[in-house]
C-alpha positions as CSV (number, residue, x, y, z in Angstrom):
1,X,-17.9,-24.7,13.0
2,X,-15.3,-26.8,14.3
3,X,-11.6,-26.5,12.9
4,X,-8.7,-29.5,13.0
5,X,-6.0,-29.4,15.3
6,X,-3.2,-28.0,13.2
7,X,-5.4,-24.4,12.6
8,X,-6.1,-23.9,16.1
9,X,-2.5,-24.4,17.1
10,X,-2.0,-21.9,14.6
11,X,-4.6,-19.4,15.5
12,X,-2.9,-19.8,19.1
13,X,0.8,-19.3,17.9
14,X,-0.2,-16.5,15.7
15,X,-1.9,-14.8,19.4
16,X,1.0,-14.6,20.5
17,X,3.4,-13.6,17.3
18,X,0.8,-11.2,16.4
19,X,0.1,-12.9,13.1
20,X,-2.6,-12.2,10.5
21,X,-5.0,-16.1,10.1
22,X,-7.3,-15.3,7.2
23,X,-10.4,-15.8,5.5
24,X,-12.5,-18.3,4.6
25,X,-12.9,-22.6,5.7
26,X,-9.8,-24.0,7.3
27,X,-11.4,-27.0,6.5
28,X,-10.8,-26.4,2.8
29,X,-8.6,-28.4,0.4
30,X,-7.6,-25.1,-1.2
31,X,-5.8,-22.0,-0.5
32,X,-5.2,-19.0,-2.2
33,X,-2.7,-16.6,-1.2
34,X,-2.4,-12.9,-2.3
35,X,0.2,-10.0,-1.4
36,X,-1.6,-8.2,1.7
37,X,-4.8,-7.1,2.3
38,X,-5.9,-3.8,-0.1
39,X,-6.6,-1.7,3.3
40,X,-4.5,2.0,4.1
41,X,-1.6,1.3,5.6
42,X,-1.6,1.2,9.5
43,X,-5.4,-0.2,9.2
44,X,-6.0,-3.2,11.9
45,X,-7.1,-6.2,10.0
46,X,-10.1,-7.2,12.0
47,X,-11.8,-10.0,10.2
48,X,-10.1,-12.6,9.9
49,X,-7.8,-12.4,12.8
50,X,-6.1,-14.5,15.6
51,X,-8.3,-13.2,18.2
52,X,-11.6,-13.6,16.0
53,X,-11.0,-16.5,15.0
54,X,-10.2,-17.6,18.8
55,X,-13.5,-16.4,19.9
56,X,-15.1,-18.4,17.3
57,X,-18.6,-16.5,17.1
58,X,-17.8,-16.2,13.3
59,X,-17.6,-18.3,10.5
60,X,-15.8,-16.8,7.7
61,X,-16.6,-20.0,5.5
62,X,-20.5,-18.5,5.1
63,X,-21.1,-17.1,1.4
64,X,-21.8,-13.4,1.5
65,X,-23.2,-10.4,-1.0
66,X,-21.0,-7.5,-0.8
67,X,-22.3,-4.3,-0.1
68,X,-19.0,-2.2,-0.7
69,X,-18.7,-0.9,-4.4
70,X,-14.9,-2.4,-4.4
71,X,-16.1,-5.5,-3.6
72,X,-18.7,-5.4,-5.9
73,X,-16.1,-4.6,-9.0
74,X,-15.2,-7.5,-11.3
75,X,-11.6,-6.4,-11.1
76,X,-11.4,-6.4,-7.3
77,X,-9.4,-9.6,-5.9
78,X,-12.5,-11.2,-4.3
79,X,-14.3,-11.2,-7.7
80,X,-11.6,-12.7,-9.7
81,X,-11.1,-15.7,-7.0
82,X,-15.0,-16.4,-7.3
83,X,-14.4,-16.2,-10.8
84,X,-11.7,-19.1,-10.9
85,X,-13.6,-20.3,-8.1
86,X,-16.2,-20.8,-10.8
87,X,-14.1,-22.0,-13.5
88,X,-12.8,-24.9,-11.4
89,X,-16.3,-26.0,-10.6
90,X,-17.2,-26.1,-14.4
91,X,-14.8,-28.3,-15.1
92,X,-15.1,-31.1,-12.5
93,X,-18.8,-30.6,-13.4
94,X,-19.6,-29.9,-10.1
95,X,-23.1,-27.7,-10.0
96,X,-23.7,-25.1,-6.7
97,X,-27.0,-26.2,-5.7
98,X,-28.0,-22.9,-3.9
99,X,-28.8,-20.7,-6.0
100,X,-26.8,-16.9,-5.8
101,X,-29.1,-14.2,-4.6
102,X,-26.9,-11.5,-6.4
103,X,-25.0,-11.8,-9.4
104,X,-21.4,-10.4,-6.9
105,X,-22.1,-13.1,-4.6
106,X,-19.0,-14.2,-2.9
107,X,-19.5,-18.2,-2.3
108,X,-15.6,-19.4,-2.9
109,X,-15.4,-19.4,1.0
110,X,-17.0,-21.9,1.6
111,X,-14.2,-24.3,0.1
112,X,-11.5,-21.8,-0.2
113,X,-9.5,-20.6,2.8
114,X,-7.2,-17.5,2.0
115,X,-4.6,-15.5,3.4
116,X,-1.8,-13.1,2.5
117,X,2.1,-13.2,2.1
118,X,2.4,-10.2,4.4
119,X,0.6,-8.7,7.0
120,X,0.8,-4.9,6.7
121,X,-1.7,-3.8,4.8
122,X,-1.3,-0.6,2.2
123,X,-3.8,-0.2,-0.5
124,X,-0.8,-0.7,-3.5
125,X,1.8,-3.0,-3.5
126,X,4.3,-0.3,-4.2
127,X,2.8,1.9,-0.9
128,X,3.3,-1.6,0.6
129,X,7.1,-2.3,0.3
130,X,7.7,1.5,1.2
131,X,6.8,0.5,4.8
132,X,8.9,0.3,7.6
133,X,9.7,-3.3,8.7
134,X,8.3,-4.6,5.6
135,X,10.9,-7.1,5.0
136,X,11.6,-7.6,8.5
137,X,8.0,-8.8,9.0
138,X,7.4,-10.8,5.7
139,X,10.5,-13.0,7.0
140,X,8.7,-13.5,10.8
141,X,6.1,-14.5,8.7
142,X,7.7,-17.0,6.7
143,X,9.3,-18.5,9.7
144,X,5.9,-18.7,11.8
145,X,3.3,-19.3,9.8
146,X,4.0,-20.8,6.2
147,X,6.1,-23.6,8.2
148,X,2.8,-24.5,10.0
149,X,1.8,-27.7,9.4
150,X,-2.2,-26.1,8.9
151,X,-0.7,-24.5,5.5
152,X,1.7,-27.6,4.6
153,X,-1.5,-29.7,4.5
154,X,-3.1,-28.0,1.7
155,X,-3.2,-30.1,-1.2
156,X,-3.5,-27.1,-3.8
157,X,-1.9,-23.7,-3.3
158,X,-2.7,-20.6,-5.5
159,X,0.1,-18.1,-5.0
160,X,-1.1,-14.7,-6.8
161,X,2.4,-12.6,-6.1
162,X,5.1,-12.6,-9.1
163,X,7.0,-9.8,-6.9
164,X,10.7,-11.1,-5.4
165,X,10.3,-8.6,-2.8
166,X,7.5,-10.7,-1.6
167,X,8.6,-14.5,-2.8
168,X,10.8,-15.8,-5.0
169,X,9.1,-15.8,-8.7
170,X,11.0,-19.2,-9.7
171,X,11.8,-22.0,-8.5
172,X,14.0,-21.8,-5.0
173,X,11.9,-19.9,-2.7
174,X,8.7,-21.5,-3.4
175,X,10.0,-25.3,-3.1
176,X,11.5,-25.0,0.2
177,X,8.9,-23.3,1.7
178,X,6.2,-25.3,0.5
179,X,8.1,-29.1,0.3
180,X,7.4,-29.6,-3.4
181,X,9.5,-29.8,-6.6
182,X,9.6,-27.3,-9.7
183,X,7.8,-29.1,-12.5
184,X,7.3,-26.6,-15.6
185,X,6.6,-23.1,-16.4
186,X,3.3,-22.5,-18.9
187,X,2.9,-18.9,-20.4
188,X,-0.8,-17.7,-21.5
189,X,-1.6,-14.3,-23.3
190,X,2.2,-13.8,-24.3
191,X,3.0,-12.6,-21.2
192,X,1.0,-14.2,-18.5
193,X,3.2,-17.1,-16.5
194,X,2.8,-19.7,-14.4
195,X,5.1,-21.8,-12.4
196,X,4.0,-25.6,-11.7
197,X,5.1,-27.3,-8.4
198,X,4.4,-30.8,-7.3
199,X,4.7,-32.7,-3.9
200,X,8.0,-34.7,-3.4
201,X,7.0,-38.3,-3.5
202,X,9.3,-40.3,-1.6
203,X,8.5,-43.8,0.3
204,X,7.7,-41.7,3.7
205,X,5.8,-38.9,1.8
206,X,3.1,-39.8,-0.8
207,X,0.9,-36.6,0.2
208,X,0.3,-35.5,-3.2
209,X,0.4,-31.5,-3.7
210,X,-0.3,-28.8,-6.0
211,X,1.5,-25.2,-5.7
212,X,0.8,-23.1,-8.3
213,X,3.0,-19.5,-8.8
214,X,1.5,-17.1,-10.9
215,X,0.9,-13.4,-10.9
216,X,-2.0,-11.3,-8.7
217,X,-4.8,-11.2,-10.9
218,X,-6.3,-7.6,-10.4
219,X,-5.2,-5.2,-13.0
220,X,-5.2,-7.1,-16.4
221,X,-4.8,-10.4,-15.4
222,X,-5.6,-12.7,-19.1
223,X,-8.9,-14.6,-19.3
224,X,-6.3,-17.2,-20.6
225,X,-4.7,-17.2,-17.0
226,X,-7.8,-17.9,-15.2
227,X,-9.1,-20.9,-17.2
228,X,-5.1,-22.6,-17.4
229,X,-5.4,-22.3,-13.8
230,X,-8.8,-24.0,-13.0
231,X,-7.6,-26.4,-16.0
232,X,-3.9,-27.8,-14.0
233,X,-6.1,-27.7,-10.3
234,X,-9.0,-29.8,-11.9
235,X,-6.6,-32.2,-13.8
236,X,-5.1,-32.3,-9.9
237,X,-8.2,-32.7,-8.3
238,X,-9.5,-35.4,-10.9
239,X,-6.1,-37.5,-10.5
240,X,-6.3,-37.7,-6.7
241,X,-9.8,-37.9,-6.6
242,X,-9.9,-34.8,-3.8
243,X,-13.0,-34.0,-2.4
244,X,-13.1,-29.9,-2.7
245,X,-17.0,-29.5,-1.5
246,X,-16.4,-29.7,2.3
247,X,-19.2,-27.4,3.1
C-alpha cells in the first residue's frame, strides 16, 4: 500500500526521535487515539512501529480475527473501536460488503488509523504514570508528533483519555494542539462526557474538523457514549460529504 507524503515524513522523523507510528490506514479520514498501548511496561512495541512501517512489507490497514483471548473480549479497547466502528456505519447506512468470518473480527482498520497519547506502554494507566520519564516523554511527544501535519489532516479525531496527566480534559490543551475551537460539552449515562471541538474557519482555513474528547471506553464505558459518538461523527461526515470507505 502506498501512504501520502505527510506520513512518511512522519514515519522518518519518528526514526530518528524514536517515536511510536501506529496502527491501522494512514490513508484514513479517521483517527482514534487511546492512552498507551495495554503491554508490561518496558515491552518494545513492534507492530506498528517507525521501522515497520519503513520497511513497508506490512499493511496494518488489513482486517484481522484475533487469536488472543484479550483481544477477543468485548471489553478490550480493540472491540469497543469496532464496535463504534460499527455504529458509525449504521448510521450513514453504509453496508460492509465482505462478510466477517468470525463474530471478533477486527475490520475498523481498514478506515481507521490509530495511535496513542504516549509511548510507554504499562498494562494500567495508573502503572503507566508511575514510570520514569513519563511526563518527560508525553511532552517530546506532543512536540514531535501531534504537530505533524499527517495528524493535523484528520478530519475526525476520537480522543479516548479524560486523564490531565495525559491531556487536558477541557477546553485549552486540546484546541491548541489540534487547531480547532471548543464547541459544547454533551453528558450521556449521568456521568459519561464528551467534549465537542470544531475546525477554526477563517478565510485561509476552511478545512473542516471534528475533535471529539471523551473518556477511554474499556471498563464501563455507557452504551449511551458509543451511539452519541457515531451520532456527532456521522452528522460530520454527512455535512461535509467525507468519504470514510478508502479501502
Amino acid at each position: 500500500m502506498s501512504y501520502n507524503k505527510d506520513f512518511n515524513e512522519l514515519v522518518d522523523k519518528c526514526i530518528i526521535d524514536k517515536q511510536y507510528v501506529g496502527l491501522g490506514n494512514p490513508n484514513a479520514k479517521i483517527l482514534f487515539v487511546g492512552k498507551e498501548a495495554g503491554m508490561p511496561i518496558d515491552s518494545e512495541l513492534i507492530h506498528g512501529s517507525s521501522q515497520l512501517w519503513k520497511e513497508n512489507k506490512i499493511d496494518y490497514s488489513n482486517r484481522f480475527i484475533p487469536e488472543e483471548e484479550k483481544l477477543r473480549n468485548r471489553n478490550h479497547t480493540w472491540q469497543k473501536y469496532q464496535r463504534l466502528y460499527n455504529l458509525i456505519l449504521d448510521k450513514l447506512n453504509i453496508c460492509d460488503t465482505i462478510s466477517k468470518k468470525d463474530f471478533y473480527e477486527i475490520s475498523f482498520v481498514e478506515n481507521v488509523f490509530t495511535t496513542e497519547l504516549s509511548t510507554l506502554p504499562a498494562p494500567k494507566t495508573s502503572d503507566a504514570k508511575k514510570q520514569k520519564g513519563f511526563k518527560t516523554a508525553l511532552e517530546l511527544r506532543k512536540d514531535i508528533f501531534w504537530k505533524s501535519p499527517f495528524i493535523f489532516k484528520f478530519p475526525i479525531i476520537l480522543i479516548f483519555a479524560t486523564d490531565n496527566k495525559y491531556i487536558e480534559t477541557y477546553r485549552g490543551e486540546v484546541c491548541k494542539l489540534f487547531d480547532v475551537e471548543y464547541s459544547e460539552q454533551i453528558i450521556c449515562a449521568k456521568t459519561d462526557k464528551l467534549w465537542i471541538h470544531y475546525s477554526i474557519e477563517t478565510k485561509n482555513n476552511v478545512f473542516p474538523k471534528l475533535v471529539i474528547h471523551t473518556r477511554q471506553l474499556t471498563n464501563g464505558a455507557s452504551n449511551e457514549l458509543l451511539e452519541k459518538i457515531a451520532d456527532v461523527v456521522s452528522d460530520f461526515i454527512k455535512k461535509y460529504d467525507i468519504k470514510i470507505k478508502v479501502k
